[in-house]
C-alpha positions in Angstrom: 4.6 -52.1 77.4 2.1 -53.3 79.8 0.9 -51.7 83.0 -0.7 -53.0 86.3 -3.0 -51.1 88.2 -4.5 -53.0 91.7 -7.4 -50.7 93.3 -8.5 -51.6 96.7 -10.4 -50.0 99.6 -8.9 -48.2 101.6 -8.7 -49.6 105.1 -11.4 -48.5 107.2 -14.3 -48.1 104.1 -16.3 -51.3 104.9 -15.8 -53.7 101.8 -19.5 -55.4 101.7 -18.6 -57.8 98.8 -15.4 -58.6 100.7 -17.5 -59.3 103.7 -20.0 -61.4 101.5 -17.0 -64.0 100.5 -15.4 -64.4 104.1 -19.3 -65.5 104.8 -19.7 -68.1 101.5 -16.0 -69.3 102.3 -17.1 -69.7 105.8 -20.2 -71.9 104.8 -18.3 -74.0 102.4 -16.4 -74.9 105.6 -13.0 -72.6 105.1 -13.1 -71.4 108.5 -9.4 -69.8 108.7 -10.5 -67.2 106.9 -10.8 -63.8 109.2 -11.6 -61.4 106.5 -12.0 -60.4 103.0 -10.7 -57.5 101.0 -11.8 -57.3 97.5 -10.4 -55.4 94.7 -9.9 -54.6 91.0 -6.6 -55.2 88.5 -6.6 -53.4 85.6 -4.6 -54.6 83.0 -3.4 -51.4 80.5 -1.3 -52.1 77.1 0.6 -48.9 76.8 1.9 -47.1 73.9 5.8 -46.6 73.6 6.8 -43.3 75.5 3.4 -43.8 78.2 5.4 -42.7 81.3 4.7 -44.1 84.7 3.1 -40.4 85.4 0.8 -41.5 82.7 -0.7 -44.3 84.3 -1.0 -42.5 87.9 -3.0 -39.5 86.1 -5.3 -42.7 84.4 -5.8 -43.7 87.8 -6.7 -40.1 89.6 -8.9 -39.0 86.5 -10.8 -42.4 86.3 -9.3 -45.9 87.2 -9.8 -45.4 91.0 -11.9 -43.3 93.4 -9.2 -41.8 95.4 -11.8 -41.2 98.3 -12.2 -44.4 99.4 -10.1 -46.1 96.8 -6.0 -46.4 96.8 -4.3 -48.2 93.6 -0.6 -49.7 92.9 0.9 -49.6 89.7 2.9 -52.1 88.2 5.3 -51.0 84.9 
């Protein structure tokens, strides 16, 4: 079974690298682009019987910082 984990920032934390593509885009002339968020996927091959519980206790122990850091998992 494979699992899908999407870490972003959360809204509000300012995303420098996010920021630093809307510029680049910008200067390559795409100019309908307003703003940037950039995140992580995490791709996890799972063991039979790895619960969905599993995965969210990966994620609060060490896939994301829950600070300034929310996730998505995909079963």
């Amino acid at each position: 079974m494979k699992a899908k984990v999407t870490v972003m920032l959360k809204s509000g934390v300012l995303d420098p690298q996010g920021e630093a593509v809307r510029h680049a885009l910008g200067a390559l002339g795409f100019d309908g682009v307003d703003g940037v968020r950039q995140g992580k996927l995490i791709e996890l091959d799972l063991a039979d019987g790895t619960t969905q519980a599993d995965v969210t206790a990966m994620c609060e122990k060490l896939l994301a910082n829950t600070v300034i850091e929310s996730y998505t998992i995909e079963m």
